[in-house]
N, C-alpha and C positions, 0 to 999 in steps of 0.2 A: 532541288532536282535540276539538272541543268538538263536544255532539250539534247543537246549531243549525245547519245549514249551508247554508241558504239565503241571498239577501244584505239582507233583511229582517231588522232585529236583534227578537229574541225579547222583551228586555225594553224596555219602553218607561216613562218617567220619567212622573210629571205633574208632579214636581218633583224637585231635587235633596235638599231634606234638612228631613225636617218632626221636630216632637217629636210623640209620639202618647200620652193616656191608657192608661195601662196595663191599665187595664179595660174597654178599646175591644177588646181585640187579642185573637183564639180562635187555637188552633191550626190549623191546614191538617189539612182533614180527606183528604185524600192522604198526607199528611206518614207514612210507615212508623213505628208506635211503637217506639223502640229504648228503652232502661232509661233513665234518665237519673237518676242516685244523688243521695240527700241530699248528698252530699257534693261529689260538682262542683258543684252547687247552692251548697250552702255556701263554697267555694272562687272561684264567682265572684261572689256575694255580698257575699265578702271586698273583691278586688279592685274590684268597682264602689264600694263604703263608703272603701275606701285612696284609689282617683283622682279621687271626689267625682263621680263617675256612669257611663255609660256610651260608652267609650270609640270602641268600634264599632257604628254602626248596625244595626238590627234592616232586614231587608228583607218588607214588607210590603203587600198591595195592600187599596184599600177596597172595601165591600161595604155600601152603605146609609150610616148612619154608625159603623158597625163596619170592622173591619180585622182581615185574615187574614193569620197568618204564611209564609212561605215561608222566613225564615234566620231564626235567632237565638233561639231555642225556649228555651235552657238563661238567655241572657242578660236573656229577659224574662221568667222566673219567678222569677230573682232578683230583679231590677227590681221584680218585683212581690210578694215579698213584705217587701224594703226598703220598699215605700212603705207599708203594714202600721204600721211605726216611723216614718217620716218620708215625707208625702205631697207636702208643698208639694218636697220635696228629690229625690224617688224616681219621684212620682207619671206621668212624664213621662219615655217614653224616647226617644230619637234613631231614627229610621226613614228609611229612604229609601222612599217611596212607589211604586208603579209601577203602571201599571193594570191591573188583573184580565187574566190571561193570558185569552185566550175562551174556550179549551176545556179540559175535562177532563186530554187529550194534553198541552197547551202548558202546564199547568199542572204537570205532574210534569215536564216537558222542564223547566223552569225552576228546580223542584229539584233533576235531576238537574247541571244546570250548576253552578248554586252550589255544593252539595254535593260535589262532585268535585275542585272552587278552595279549598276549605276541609276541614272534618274529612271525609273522605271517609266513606259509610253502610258497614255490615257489609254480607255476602254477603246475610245473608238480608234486611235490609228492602231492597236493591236488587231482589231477588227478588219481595218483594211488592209494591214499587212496579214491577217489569217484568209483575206477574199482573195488576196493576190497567190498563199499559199494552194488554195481549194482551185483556183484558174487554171493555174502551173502542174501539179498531182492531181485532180480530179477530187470526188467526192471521197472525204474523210470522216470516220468516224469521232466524236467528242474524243475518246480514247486519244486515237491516233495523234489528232491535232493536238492534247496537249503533251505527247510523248515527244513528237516534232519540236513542241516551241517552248518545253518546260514547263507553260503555261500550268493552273488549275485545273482542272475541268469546268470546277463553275466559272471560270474566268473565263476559259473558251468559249461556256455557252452565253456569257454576258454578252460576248464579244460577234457571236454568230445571231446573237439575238438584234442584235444594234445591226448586221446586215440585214435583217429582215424590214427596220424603216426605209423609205423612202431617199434616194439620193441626194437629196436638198437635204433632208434631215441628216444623215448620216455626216454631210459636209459641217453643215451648223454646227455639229456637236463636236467636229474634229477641230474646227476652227472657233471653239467655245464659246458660240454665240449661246449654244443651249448648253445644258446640265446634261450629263448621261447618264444616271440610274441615280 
């Protein structure tokens, strides 16, 4: 089930496939902070230096002449600290462009998509990307929220259950000091 289900598709192209400065691109400030280790860091670093770049598109929309990420978070910090050693080689990653989702909502619906199709998020940054949903719309029913984000429902309530700790806990568990369920 994908959250989108209207017959309006969510994401919309301005084009199929641009190279972007790698110093153009910020993170999605929605985007739930999970850890992300020197080491995957280093590991796909590897792999972008072995295939001579990046092999899968970052997905991105513009913002001025700036660009915010929606996928590819791990793949463009690599990118971008390869181009640190090699600019003209590094400096430039592969993005599919798309236009700024309009809202706040359409904006986490879109990573909730991606994210779902690919490495799926931990309970709790689904959690806090569903607290930032419930902020932005107001109170949702379990229903609701997981027609919005594709989610289960037991996955919603996992997810609304993890907001009911403590913020210190909630943090912990985003940043995997603790276990989540």
């Amino acid at each position: 089930m994908t959250a989108h289900t209207s017959t309006e598709a969510l994401l919309k192209f301005k084009r199929q496939l641009c190279y972007v400065d790698v110093g153009k691109i910020s993170p999605n400030p929605n985007n739930p902070r999970e850890p992300i280790s020197r080491r995957e860091i280093a590991d796909i670093r590897e792999s972008i230096r072995t295939m001579g770049g990046v092999l899968v598109p970052i997905v991105v929309y513009q913002e001025g002449d700036k660009f915010v990420l929606l996928d590819g978070e791990r793949r463009w910090r690599a990118c971008k600290e390869l181009s640190k050693e090699n600019r003209e080689k590094y400096g430039r990653i592969p993005a599919n462009v798309i236009e700024k989702p309009p809202t706040p909502v359409q904006n986490l619906q879109t990573m909730f998509n991606i994210h779902q199709k690919r490495k799926e998020w931990s309970t709790s940054a689904k959690a806090m990307a569903i607290g930032n949903l419930i902020e932005l719309k107001g109170k949702l029913s379990v229903a609701e929220l997981s027609k919005l984000t594709g989610l289960s429902e037991v996955t919603v309530n996992d997810a609304l259950l993890l907001l009911k700790f403590p913020q210190d806990i909630q943090e912990r568990c985003l940043n995997g000091d603790l276990n989540e369920f």
